[in-house]
Structures are given as structure tokens and as C-alpha cells.
N, C-alpha and C positions, 0 to 999 in steps of 0.2 A: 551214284546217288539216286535214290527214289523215293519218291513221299508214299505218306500212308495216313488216311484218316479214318475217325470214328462216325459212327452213323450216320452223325446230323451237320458236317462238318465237306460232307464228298462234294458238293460243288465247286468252294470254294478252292479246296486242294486239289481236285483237277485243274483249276486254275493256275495256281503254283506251279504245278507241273507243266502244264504247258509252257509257261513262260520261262521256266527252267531248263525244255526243252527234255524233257524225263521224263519216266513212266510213272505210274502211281500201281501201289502194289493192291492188289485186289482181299479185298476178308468177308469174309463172310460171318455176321453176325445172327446167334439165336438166344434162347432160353434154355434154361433146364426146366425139367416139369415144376421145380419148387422155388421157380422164377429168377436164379443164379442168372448172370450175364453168361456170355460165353460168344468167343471170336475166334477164326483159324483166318491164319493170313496167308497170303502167296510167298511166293522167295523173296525177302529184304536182300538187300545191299551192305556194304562197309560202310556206308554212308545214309541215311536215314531222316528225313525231314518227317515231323508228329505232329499232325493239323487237328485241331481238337476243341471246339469253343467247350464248356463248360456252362451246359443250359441249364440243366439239371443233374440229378443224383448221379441216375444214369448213363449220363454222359462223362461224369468224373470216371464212372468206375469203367467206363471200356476207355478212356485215356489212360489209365493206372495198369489197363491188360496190356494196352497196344506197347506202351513203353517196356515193359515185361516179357512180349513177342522180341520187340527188337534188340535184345541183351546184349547181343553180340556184334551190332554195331554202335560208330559213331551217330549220337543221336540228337538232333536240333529242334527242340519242342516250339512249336508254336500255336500257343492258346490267343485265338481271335475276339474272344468273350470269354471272361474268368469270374465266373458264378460264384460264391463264396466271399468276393473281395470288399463289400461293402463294414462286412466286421472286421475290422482290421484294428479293434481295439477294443478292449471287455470296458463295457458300458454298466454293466451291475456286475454284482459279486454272485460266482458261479460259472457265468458267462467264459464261453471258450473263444480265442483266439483267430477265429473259424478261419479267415487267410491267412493265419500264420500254418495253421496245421495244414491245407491244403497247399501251401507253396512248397514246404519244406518235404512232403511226399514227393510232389511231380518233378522236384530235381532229381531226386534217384536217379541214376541211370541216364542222365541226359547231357550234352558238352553245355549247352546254353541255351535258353529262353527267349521267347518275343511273345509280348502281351501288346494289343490294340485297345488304345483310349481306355487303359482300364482305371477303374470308380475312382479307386483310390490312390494315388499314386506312392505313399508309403508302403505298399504292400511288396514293393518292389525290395524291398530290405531282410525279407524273410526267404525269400531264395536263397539257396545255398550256393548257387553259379550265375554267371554273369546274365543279366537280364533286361533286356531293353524293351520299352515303352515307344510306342507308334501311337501318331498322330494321324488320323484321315481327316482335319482339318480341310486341308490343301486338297485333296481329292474330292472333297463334298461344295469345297470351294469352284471347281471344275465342274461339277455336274449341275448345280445352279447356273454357271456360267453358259451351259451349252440349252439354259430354256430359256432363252431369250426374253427376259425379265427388263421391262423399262424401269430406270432406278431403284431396282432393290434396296430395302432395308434387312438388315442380318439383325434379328433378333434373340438373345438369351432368355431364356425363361427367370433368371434371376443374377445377380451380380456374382455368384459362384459360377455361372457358365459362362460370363463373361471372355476370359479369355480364350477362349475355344472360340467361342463365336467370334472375336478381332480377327482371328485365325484365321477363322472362314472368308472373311470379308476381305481378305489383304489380300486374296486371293484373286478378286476383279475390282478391289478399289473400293468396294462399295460401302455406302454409310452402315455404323453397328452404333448397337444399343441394348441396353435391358431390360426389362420388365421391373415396373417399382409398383406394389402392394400397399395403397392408401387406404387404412381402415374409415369410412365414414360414418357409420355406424358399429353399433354392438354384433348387427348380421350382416351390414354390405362392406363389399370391400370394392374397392376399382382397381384396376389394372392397368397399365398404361407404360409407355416406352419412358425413362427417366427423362430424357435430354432430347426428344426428338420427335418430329409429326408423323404420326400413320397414315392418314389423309392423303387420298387418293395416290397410295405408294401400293405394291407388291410387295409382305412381308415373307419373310420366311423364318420360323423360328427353331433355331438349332438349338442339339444337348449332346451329350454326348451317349444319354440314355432315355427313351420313351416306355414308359413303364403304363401305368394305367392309363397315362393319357390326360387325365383330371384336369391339372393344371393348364397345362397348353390348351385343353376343350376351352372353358373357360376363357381364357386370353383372348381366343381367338371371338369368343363373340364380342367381348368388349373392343376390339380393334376392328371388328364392322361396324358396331356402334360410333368409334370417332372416327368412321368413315373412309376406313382401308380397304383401297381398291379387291384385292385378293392376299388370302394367308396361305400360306401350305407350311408343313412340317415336317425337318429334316430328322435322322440320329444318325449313332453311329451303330448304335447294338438296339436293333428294333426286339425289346422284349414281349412288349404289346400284350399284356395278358389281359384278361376278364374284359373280353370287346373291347379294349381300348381302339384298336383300326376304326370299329361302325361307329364307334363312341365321336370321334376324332372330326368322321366323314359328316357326323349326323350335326357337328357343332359347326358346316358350313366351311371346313377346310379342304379347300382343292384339290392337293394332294399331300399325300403322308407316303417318304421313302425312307430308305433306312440303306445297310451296308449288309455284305455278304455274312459278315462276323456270326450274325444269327441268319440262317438262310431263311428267307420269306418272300411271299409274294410281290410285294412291296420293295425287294433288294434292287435298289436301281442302280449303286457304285457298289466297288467291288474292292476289296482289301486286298484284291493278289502283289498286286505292280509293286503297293507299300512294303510290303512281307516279302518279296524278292528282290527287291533294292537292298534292303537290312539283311537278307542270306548273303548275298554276296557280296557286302562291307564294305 
């Protein structure tokens, strides 16, 4: 067995590797001059682990090579970030399927799938092979635990992150809650935890995805405002586009980490232990 990943994906499945006790096969990635992708890889194995978040375009189409290189093995796809999955359902007329069409590609050629915390979890239905959904609840739940936080509060950005963040929390015991959106005006809104005091606590507020950042910016001034000790901000797939990181820091929040799934500065846990626990079932 040897793993093998795509460009933006090699720390993470070095990880794998290690902890698999296995080599990771080496590719080298370039261009054509009329900007075609193109990767040569070392000697695969009968056995094949395919580490591959899915950031971008570009990342879809060297996961769609790498699978293609390994033909002739047994091959076990693991997508740690699955870009595409938020449409997972035509919303106007025209509109494509966009997770159905990319799920049912990256099964070609593969014995079975593993996605982390992905968007949607229906999307899981359009795989053609068996495919399993990983939680870093429990692991994000651990890395909080190791910053020595007097009574944390786990906070969701909204009642839809909810249960992710119970997750977290059940983790070291700690109190959860979510952010409830009081309009007081036509332009103010307030923010605020539903059920629970900010005031002089250590929040932390998890997602399982940090995108612009907006929201959370926002939250976290208003939970200075009713007088919360310190905020920081967890994910699991640090997307973090268009400055949302300076966005994030410049709104007063401590710290912003995120997971390996998207490799960043900021990757403070690590989705390997998860992903190697689920290989070997």
C-alpha cells in the first residue's frame, strides 16, 4: 500500500502515510504551454490511498489525473475538502447538479471514498461506491482542550451549526450554544448566544466551514460588547478567501485555526488520525 496526493493536499497525506507506516509515492506536477495540467508519478502499488481536497478547478482535475495514473490498482479515495458540494440541488432551472456530476466522476476507478465534514451531507448519495463522512468534531474538541481555556463556551454561528458544535463540546464537557440574529431595526441587528452568558467567558466559535469570515467578524465584536473575556475561531476546512484571516484578526479575535483538509498557515489539528482510523475499519 502507498498513498499519493495532489498538489495542495501533500502535507496532509504525508501524514497518512506516516501513520500508515508507508511511503507516499512521489509526482511531479507541471503545465503545458496552453496551460493543460499534467503529473508523472513514481511506482504505485496494488494498493493505493488518493488524498485530494478539492480547492479548486485545478485541484479537481489533478485528482481526476492521479485516479487515471493509478488504473491498475486497488484504489481508496480520500477527499478531505470537497469543493463543488454545496450544490447539491438545482435551485433555478438550467442549473447543474454540480455535486452530483463531480461525485459520480471521482468514483470511476476507485473501491471507496472518505469525505471530512463535508457541506452537505446528502451528497453522499450520488457516489456510485461506498462512502463515508468523517466528523473532526472530537479532534477540534481536543485541540481546544489542550489551550487551557477557564470555562469555555462552544459557540455555533447559527442553529444549523449547532450540532457540530454539541460535538465539540462533549468533547471536554463544556457549555454550547448558538448565535440568535435579533433584528432591532430596519439596519441593526444584534447577535447574541440564544440561552447563554458571554460575560467574562472564553468563547470559541466553531463551523465546520470559515468562508469570508463576515459573520463570525461581526459576532465576535458584539460578544466584546456584552463583555466576553476572549473569542477565537475554530473550522474544519479553513477556506478563508478575500482576507477573511486579517478580516477575522482585525475584528479582535485571538486566534483563527482551522484543519489540515485545506493546508494553511493557520492548520493547527490535523485530519490524518481521523482518515486512518476509517482506512483501516
Amino acid at each position: 500500500m502507498k498513498v499519493i496526493s495532489t498538489e495542495k493536499s501533500q502535507i496532509l497525506a504525508a501524514r497518512i502515510a506516516t501513520a500508515l507506516n508507508t511511503s507516499i509515492v512521489d509526482v511531479k506536477f507541471s503545465r503545458f504551454p496552453d496551460g493543460e495540467l499534467y503529473l508523472a508519478a513514481g511506482k504505485t502499488d496494488d494498493e493505493t490511498i488518493i488524498v485530494g481536497s478539492v480547492t479548486d478547478s485545478d485541484a479537481l482535475v489533478q485528482l481526476l489525473l492521479l485516479i487515471d495514473t493509478c488504473e491498475n490498482s486497488k484504489n481508496h479515495l480520500v477527499i478531505p475538502y470537497m469543493g463543488y458540494a454545496r450544490q447539491d440541488k438545482r435551485f433555478r432551472s438550467g442549473e447543474p447538479i454540480s455535486a452530483r456530476a463531480v461525485a459520480r466522476v471521482f468514483a470511476k476507478g476507485v473501491e471507496d471514498c472518505i469525505t471530512v465534514n463535508i457541506h452537505e451531507p446528502a451528497v453522499l448519495k450520488y457516489f456510485d461506491v461506498s462512502t463515508t463522512n468523517l466528523s473532526l468534531a472530537k479532534d477540534m474538541g481536543g485541540c481546544i482542550g489542550s489551550m487551557d481555556l477557564s470555562d469555555p463556551l462552544i459557540l455555533a454561528p447559527d442553529d444549523g451549526a449547532l450540532a457540530f458544535a454539541q460535538d465539540v463540546a462533549s468533547a471536554g464537557g463544556w457549555d454550547c450554544d448558538h448565535l440568535e440574529k435579533t433584528r432591532l431595526s430596519g439596519v441593526e441587528v444584534k447577535m447574541a448566544p440564544k440561552k447563554l452568558c458571554a460575560a467574562l467567558r472564553s468563547v470559541i466559535i466553531v463551523d465546520d466551514i470559515i468562508s469570508t469570515g463576515g459573520t463570525i467578524a461581526t459576532a465576535a465584536n458584539m460578544l466584546y460588547q456584552q463583555g466576553a473575556a476572549e473569542v477565537y475561531a475554530a473550522c474544519v476546512h479553513g477556506v478563508l478567501i478575500g482576507g477573511a484571516y486579517g478580516h477575522l484578526k482585525a475584528s479582535g479575535i485571538r486566534e483563527v485555526f482551522c484543519s489540515d483538509t485545506i493546508e494553511r498557515g493557520c492548520s493547527r489539528l490535523s485530519a490524518a488520525d481521523c482518515i486512518v482510523t476509517a482506512l483501516r475499519g
